[in-house]
PDB file of N, CA, C, O and CB in Angstrom:
ATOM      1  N   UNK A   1     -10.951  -8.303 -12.414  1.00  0.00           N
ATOM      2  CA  UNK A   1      -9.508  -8.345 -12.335  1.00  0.00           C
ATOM      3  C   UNK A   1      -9.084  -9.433 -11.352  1.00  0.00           C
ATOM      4  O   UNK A   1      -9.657  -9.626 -10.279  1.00  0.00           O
ATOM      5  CB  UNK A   1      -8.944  -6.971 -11.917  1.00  0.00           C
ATOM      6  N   UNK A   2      -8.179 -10.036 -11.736  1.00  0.00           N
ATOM      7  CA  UNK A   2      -7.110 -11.130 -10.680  1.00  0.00           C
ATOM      8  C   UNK A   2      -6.511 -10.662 -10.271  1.00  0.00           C
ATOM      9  O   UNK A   2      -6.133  -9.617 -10.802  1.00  0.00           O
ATOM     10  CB  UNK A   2      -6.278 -12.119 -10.975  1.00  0.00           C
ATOM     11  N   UNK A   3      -5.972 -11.073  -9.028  1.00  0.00           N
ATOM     12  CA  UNK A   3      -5.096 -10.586  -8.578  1.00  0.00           C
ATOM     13  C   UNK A   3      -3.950 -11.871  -8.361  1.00  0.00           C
ATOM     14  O   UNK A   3      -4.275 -13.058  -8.389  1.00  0.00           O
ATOM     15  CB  UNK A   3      -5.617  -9.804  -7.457  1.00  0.00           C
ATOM     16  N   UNK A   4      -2.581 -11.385  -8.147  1.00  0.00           N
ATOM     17  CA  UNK A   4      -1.332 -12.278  -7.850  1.00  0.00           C
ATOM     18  C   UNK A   4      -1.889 -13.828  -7.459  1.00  0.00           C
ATOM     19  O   UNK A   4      -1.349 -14.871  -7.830  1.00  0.00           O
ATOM     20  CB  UNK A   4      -0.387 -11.566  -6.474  1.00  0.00           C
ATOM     21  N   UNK A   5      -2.990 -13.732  -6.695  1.00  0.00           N
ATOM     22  CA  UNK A   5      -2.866 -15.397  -5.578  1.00  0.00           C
ATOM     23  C   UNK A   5      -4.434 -15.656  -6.495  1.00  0.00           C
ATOM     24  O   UNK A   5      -5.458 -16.019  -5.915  1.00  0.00           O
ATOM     25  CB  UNK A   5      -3.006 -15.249  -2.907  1.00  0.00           C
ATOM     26  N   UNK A   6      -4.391 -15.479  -7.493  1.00  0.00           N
ATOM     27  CA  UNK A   6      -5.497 -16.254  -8.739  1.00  0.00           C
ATOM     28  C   UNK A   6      -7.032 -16.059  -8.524  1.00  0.00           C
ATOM     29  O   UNK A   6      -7.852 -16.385  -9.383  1.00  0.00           O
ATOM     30  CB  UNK A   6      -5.340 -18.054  -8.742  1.00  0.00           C
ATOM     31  N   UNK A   7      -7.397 -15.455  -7.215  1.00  0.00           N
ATOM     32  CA  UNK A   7      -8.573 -15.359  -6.893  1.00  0.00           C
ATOM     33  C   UNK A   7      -9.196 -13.773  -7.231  1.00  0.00           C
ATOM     34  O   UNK A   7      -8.572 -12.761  -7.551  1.00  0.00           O
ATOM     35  CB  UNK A   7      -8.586 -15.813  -5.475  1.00  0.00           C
ATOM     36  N   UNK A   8     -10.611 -13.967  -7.038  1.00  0.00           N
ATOM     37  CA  UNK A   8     -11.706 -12.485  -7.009  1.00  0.00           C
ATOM     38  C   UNK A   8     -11.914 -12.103  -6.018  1.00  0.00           C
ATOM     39  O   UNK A   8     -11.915 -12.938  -5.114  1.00  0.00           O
ATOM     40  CB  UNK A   8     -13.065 -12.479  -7.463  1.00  0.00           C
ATOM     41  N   UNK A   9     -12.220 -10.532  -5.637  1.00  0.00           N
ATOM     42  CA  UNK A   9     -12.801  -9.946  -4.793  1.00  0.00           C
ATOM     43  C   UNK A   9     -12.135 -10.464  -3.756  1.00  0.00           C
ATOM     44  O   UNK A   9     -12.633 -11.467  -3.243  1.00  0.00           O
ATOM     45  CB  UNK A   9     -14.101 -10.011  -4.823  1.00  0.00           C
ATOM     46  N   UNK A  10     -11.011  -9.988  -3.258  1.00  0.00           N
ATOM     47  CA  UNK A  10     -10.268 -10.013  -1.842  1.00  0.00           C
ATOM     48  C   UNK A  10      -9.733 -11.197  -1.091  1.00  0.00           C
ATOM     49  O   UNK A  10      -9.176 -11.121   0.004  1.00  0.00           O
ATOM     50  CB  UNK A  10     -11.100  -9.502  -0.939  1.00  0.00           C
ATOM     51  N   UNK A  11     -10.006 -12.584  -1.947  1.00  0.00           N
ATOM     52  CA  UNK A  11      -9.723 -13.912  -0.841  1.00  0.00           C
ATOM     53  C   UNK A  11      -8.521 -14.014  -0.940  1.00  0.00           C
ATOM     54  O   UNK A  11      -8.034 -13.655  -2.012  1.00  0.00           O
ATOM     55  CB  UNK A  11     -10.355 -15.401  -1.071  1.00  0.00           C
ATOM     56  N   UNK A  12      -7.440 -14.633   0.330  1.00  0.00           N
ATOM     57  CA  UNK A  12      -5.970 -14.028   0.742  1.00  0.00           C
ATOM     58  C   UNK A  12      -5.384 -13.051   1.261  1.00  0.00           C
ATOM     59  O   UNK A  12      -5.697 -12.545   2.338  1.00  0.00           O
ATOM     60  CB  UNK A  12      -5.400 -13.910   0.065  1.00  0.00           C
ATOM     61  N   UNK A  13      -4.600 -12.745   0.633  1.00  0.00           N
ATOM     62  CA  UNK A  13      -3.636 -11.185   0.726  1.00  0.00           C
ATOM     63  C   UNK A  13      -2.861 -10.554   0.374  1.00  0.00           C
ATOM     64  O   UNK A  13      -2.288 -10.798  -0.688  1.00  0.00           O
ATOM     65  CB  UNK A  13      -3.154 -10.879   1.320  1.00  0.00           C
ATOM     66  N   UNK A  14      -2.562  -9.533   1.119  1.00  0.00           N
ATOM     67  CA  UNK A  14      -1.906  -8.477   0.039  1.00  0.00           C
ATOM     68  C   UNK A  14      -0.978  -7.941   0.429  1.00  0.00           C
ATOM     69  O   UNK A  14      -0.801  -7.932   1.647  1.00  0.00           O
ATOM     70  CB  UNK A  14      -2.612  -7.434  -0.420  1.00  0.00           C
ATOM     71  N   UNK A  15      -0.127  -7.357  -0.355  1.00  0.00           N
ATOM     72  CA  UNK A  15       1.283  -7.126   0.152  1.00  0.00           C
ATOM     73  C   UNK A  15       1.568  -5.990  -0.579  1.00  0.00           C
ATOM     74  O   UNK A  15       1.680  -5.842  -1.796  1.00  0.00           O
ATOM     75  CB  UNK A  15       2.363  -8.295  -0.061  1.00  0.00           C
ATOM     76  N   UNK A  16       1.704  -4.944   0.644  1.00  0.00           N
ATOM     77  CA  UNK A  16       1.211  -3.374   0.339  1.00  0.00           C
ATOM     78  C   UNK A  16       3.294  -3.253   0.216  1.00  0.00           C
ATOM     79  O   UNK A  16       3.930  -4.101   0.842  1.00  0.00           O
ATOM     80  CB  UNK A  16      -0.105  -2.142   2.174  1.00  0.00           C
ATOM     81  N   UNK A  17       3.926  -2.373  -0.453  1.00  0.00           N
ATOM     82  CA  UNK A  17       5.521  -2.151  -0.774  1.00  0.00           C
ATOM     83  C   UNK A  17       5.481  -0.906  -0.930  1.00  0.00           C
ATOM     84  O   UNK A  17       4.785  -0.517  -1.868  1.00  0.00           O
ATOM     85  CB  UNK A  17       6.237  -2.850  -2.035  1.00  0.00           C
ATOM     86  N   UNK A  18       6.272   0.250   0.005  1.00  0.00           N
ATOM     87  CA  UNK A  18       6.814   1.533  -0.391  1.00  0.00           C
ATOM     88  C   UNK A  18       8.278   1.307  -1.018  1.00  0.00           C
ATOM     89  O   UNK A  18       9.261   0.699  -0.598  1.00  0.00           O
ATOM     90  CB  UNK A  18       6.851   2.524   0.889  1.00  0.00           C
ATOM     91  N   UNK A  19       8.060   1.950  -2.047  1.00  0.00           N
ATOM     92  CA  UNK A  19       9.449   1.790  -2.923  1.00  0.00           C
ATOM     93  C   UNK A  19      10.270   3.327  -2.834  1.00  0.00           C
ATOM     94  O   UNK A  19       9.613   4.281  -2.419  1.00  0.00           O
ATOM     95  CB  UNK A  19       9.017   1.360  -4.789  1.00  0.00           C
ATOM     96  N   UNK A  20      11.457   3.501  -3.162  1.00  0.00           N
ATOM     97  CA  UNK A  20      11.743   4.746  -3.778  1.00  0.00           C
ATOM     98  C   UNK A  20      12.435   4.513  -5.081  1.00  0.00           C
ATOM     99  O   UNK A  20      12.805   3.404  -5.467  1.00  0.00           O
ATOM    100  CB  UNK A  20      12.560   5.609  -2.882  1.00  0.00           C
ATOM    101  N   UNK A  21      12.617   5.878  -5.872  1.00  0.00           N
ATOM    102  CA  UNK A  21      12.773   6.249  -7.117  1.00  0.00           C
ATOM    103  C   UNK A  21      13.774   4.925  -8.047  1.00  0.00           C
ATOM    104  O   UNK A  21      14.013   4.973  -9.254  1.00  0.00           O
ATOM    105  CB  UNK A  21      13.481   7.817  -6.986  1.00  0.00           C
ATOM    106  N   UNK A  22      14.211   3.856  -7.121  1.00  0.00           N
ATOM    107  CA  UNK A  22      14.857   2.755  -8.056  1.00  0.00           C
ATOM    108  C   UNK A  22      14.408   1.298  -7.328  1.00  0.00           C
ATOM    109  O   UNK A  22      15.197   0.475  -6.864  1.00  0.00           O
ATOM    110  CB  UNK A  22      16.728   2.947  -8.144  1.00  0.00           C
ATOM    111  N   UNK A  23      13.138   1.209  -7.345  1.00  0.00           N
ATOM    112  CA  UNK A  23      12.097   0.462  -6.897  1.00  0.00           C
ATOM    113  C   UNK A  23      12.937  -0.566  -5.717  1.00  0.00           C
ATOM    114  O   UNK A  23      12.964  -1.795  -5.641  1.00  0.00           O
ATOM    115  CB  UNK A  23      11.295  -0.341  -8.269  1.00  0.00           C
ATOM    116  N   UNK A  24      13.384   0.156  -5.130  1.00  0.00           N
ATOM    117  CA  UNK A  24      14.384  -0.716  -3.510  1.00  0.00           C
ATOM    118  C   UNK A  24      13.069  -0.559  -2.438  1.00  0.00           C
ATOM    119  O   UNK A  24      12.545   0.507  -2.115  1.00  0.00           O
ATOM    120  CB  UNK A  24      16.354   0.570  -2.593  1.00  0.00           C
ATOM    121  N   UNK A  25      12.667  -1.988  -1.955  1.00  0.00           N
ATOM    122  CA  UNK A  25      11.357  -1.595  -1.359  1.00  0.00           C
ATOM    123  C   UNK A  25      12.169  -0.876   0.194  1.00  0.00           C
ATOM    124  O   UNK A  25      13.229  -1.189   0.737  1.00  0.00           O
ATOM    125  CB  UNK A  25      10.068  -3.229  -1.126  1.00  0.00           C
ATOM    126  N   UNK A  26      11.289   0.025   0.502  1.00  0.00           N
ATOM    127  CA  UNK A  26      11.640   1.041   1.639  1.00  0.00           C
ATOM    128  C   UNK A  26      10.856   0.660   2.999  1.00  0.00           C
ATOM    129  O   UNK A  26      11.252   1.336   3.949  1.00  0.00           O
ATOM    130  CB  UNK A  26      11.206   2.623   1.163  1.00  0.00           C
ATOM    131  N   UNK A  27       9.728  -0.363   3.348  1.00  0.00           N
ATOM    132  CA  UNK A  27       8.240  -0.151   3.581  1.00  0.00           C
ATOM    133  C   UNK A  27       7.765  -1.361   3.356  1.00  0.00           C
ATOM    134  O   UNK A  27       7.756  -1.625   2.154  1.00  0.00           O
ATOM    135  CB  UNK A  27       7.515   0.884   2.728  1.00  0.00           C
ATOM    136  N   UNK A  28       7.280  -2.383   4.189  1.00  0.00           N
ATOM    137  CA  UNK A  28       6.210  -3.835   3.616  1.00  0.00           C
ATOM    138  C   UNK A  28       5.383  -3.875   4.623  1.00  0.00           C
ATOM    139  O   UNK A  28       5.740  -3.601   5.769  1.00  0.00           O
ATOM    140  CB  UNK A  28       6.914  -5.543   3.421  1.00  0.00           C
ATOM    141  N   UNK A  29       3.869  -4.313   4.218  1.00  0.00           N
ATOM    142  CA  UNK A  29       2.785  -4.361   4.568  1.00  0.00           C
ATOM    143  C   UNK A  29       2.120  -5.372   4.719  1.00  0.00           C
ATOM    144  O   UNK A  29       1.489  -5.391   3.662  1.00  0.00           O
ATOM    145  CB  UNK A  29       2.326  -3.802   4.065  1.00  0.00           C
ATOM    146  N   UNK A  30       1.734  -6.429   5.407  1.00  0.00           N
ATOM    147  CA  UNK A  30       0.912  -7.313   4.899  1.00  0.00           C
ATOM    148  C   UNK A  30      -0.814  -7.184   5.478  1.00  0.00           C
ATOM    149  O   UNK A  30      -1.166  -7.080   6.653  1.00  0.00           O
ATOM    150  CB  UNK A  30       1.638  -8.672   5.248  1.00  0.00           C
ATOM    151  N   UNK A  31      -1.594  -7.226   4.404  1.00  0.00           N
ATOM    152  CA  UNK A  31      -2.955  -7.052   4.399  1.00  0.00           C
ATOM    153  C   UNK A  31      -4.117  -8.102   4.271  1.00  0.00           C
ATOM    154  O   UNK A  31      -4.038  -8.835   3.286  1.00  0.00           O
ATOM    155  CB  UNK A  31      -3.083  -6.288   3.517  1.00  0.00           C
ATOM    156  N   UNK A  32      -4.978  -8.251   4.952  1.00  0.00           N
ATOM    157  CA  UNK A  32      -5.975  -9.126   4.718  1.00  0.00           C
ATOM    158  C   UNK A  32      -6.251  -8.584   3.288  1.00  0.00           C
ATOM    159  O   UNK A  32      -5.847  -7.441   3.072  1.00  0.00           O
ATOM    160  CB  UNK A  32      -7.196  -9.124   5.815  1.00  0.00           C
ATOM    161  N   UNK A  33      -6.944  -9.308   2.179  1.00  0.00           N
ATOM    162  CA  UNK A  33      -7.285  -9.688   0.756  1.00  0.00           C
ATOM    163  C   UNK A  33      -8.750  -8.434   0.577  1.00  0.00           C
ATOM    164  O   UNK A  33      -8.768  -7.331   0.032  1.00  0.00           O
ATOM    165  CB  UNK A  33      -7.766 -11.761   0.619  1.00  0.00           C
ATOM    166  N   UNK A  34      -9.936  -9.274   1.359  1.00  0.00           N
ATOM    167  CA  UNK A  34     -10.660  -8.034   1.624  1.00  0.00           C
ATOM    168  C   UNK A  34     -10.620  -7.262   2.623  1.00  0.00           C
ATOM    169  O   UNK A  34     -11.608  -7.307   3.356  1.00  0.00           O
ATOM    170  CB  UNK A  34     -11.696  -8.175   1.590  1.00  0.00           C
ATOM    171  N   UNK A  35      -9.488  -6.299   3.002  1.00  0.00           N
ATOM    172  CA  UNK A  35      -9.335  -4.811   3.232  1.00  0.00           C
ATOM    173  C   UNK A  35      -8.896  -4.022   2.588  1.00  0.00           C
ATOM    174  O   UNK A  35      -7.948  -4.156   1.814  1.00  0.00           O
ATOM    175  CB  UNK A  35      -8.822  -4.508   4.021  1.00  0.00           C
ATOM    176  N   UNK A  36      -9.674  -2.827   2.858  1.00  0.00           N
ATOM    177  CA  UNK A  36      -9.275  -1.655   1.362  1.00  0.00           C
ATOM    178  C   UNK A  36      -7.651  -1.352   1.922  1.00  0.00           C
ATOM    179  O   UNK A  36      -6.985  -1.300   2.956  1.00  0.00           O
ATOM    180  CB  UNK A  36     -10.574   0.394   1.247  1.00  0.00           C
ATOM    181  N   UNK A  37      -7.544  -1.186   0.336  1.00  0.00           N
ATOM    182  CA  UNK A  37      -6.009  -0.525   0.469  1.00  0.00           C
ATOM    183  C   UNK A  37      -5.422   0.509   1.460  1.00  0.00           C
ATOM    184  O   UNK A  37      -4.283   0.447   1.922  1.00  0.00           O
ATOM    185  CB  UNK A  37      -5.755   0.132  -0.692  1.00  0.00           C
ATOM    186  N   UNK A  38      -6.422   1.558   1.756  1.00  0.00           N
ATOM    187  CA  UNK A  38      -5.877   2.370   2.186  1.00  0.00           C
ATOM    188  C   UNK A  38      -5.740   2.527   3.790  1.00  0.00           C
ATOM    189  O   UNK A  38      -5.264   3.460   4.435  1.00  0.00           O
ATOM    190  CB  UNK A  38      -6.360   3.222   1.578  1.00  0.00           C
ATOM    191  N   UNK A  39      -6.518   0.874   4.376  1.00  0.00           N
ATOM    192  CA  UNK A  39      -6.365   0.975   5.501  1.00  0.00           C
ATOM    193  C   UNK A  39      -4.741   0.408   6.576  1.00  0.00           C
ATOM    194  O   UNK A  39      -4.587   0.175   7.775  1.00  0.00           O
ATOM    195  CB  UNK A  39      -7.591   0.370   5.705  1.00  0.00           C
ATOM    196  N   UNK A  40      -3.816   0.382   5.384  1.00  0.00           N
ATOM    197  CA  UNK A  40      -2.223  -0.118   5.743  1.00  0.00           C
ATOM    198  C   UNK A  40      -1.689   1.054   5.043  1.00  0.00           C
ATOM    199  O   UNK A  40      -0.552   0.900   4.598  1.00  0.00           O
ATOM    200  CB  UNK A  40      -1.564  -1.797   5.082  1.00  0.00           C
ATOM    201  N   UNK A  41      -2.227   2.147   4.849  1.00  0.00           N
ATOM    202  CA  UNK A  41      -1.326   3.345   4.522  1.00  0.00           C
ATOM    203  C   UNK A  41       0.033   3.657   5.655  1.00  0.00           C
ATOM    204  O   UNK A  41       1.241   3.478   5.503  1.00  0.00           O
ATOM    205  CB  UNK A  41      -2.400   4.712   4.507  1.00  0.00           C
ATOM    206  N   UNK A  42      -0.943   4.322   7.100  1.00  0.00           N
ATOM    207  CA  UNK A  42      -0.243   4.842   8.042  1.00  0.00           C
ATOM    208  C   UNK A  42       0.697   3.468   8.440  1.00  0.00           C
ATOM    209  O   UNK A  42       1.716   3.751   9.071  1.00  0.00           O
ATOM    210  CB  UNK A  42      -1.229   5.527   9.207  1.00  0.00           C
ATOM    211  N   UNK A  43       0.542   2.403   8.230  1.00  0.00           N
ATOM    212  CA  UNK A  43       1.534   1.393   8.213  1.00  0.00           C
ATOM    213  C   UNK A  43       2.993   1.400   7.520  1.00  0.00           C
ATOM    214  O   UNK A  43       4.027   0.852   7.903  1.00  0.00           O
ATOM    215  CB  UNK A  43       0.901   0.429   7.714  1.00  0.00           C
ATOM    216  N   UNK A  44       2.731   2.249   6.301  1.00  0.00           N
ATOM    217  CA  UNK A  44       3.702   1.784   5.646  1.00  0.00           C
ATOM    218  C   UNK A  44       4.458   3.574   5.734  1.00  0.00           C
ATOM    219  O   UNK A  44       5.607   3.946   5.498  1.00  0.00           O
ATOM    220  CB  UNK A  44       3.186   0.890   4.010  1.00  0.00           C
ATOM    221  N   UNK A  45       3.438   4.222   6.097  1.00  0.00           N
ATOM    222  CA  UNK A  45       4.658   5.706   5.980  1.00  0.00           C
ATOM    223  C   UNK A  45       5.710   5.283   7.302  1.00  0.00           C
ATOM    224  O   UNK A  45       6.936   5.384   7.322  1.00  0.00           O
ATOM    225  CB  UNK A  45       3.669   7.789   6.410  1.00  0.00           C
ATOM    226  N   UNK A  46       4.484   4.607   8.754  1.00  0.00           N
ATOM    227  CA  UNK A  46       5.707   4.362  10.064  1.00  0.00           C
ATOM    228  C   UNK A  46       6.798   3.535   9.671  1.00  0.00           C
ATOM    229  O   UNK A  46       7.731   3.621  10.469  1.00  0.00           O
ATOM    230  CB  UNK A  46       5.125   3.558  11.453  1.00  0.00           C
ATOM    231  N   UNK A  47       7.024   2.677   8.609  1.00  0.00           N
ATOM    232  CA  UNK A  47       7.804   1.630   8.258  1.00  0.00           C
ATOM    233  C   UNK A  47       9.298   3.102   7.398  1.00  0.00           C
ATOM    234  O   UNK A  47      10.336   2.947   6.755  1.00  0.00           O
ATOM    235  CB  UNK A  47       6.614   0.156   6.943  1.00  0.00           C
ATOM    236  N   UNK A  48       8.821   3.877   7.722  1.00  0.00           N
ATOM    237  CA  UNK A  48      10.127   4.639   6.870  1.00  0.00           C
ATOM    238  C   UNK A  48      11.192   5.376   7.251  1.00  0.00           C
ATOM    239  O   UNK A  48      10.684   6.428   6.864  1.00  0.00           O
ATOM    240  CB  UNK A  48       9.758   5.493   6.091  1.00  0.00           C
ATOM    241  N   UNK A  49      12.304   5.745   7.708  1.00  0.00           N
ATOM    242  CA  UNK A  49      12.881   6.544   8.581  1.00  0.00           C
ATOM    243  C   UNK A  49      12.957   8.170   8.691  1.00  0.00           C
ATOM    244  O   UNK A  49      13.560   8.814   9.548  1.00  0.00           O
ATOM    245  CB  UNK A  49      13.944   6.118   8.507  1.00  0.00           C
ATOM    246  N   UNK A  50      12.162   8.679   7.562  1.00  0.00           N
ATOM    247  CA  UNK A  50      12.001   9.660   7.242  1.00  0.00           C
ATOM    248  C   UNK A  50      10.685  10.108   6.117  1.00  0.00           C
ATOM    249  O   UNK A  50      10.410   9.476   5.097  1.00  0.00           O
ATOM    250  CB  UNK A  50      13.181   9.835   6.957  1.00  0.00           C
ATOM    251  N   UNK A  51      10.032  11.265   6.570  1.00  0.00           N
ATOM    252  CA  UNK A  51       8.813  11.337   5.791  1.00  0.00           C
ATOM    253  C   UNK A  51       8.811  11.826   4.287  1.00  0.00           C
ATOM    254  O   UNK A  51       8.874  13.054   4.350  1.00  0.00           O
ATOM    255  CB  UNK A  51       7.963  12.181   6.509  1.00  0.00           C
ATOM    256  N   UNK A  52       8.786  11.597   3.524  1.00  0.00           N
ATOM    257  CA  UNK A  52       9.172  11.746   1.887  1.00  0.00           C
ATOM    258  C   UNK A  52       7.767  13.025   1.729  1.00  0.00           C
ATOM    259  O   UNK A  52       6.633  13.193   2.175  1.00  0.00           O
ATOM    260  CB  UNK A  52       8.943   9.763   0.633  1.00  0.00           C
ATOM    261  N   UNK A  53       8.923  13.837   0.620  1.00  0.00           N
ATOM    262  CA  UNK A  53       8.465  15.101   0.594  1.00  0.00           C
ATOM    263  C   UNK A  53       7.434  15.073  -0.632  1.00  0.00           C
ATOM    264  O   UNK A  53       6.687  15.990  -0.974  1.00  0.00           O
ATOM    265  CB  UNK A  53       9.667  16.145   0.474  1.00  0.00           C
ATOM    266  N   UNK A  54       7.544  14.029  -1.110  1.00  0.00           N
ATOM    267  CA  UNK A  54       6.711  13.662  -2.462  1.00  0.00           C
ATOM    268  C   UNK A  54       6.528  12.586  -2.575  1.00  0.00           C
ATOM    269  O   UNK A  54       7.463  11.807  -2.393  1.00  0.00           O
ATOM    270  CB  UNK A  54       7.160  13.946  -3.651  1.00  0.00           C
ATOM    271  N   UNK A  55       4.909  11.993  -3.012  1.00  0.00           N
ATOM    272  CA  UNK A  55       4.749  10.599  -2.837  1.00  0.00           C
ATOM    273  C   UNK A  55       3.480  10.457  -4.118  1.00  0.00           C
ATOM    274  O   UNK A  55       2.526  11.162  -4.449  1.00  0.00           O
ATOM    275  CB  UNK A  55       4.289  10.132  -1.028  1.00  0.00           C
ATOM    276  N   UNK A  56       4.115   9.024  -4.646  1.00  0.00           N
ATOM    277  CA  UNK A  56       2.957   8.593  -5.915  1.00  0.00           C
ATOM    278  C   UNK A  56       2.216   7.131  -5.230  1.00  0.00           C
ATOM    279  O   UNK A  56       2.928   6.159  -4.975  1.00  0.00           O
ATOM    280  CB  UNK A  56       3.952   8.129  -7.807  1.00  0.00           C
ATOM    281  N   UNK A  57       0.927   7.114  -5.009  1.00  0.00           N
ATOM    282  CA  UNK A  57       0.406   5.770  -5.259  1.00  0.00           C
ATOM    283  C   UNK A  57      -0.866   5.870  -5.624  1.00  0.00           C
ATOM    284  O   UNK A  57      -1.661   6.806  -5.704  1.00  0.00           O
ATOM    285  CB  UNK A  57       0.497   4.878  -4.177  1.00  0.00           C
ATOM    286  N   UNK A  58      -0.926   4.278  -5.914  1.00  0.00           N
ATOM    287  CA  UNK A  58      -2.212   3.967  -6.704  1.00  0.00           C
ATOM    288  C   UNK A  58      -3.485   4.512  -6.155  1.00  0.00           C
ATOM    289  O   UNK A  58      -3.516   4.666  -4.934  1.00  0.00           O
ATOM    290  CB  UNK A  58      -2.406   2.498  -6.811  1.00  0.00           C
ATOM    291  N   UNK A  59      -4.331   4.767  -6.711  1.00  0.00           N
ATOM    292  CA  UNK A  59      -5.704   5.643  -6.747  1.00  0.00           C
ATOM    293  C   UNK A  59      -6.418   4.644  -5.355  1.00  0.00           C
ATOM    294  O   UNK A  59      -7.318   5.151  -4.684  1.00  0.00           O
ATOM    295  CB  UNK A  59      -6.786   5.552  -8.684  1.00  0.00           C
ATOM    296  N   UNK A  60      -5.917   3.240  -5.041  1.00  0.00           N
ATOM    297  CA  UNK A  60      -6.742   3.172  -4.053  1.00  0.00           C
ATOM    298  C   UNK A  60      -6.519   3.746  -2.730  1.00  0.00           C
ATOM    299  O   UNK A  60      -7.386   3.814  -1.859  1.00  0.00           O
ATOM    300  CB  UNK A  60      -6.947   2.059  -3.940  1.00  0.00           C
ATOM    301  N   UNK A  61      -5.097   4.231  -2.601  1.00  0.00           N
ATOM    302  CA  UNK A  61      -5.169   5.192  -1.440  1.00  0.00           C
ATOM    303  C   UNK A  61      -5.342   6.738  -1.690  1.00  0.00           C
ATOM    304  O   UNK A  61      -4.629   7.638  -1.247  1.00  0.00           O
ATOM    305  CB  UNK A  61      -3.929   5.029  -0.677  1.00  0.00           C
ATOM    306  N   UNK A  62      -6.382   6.837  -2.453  1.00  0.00           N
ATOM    307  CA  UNK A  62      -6.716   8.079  -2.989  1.00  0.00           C
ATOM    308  C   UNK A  62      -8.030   8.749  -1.830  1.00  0.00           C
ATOM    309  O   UNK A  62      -9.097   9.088  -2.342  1.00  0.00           O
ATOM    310  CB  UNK A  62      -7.245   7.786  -4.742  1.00  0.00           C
ATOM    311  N   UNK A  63      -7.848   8.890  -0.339  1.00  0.00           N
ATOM    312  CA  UNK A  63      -8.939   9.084   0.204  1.00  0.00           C
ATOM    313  C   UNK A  63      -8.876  10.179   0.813  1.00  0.00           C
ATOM    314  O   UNK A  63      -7.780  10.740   0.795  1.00  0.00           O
ATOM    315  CB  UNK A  63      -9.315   8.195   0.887  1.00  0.00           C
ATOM    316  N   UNK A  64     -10.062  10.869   1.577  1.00  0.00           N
ATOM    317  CA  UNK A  64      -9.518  12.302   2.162  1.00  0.00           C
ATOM    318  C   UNK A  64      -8.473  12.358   3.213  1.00  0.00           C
ATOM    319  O   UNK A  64      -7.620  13.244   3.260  1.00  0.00           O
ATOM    320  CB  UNK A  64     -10.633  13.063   2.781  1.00  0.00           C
ATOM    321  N   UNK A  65      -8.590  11.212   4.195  1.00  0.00           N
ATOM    322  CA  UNK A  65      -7.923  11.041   5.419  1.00  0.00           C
ATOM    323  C   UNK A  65      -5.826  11.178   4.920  1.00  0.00           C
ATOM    324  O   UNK A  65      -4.916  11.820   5.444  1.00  0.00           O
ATOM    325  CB  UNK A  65      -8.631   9.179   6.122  1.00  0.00           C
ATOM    326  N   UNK A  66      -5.855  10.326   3.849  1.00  0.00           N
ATOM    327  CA  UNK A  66      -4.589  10.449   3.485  1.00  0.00           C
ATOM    328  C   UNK A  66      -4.123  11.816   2.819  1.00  0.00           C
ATOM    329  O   UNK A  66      -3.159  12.515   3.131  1.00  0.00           O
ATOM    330  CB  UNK A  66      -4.365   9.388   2.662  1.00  0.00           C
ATOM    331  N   UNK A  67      -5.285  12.052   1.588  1.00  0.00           N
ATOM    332  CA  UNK A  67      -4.793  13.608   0.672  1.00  0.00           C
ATOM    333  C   UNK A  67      -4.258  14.563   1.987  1.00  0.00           C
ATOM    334  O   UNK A  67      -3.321  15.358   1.910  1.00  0.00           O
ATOM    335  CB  UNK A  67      -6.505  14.637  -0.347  1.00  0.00           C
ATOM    336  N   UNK A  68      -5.126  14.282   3.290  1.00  0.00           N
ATOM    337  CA  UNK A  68      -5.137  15.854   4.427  1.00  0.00           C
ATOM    338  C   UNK A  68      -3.586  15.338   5.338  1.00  0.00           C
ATOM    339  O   UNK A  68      -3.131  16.049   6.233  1.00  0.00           O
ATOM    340  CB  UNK A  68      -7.157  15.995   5.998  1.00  0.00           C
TER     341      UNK A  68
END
């Protein structure tokens, strides 16, 4: 898979976005290319003014530290 900036396996970066329900970003992240996703999680919940009672994201922040 490619990603946005044309390259493989992590070279650049990444730009992690909490959205809500009418994709208004809430939340921005910026990430080194190779770091896993889920290590700008707690980044982006502090970026919010309030903790959302329900939350969808992609399977790469699918880890125990976040599910708990």
């Amino acid at each position: 898979m490619i990603g946005y900036d044309g390259f493989k396996h992590g070279r650049g970066s990444k730009i992690h976005v909490c959205v809500d329900e009418y994709s208004m970003p809430l939340s921005i992240a910026l990430g080194a290319g190779n770091e896993h996703d889920s290590k700008r999680f707690d980044e982006l919940l502090d970026g919010l003014e309030e903790a959302p009672k329900e939350l969808y994201a992609d399977s790469a922040y699918d880890t125990e530290a976040i599910r708990g």
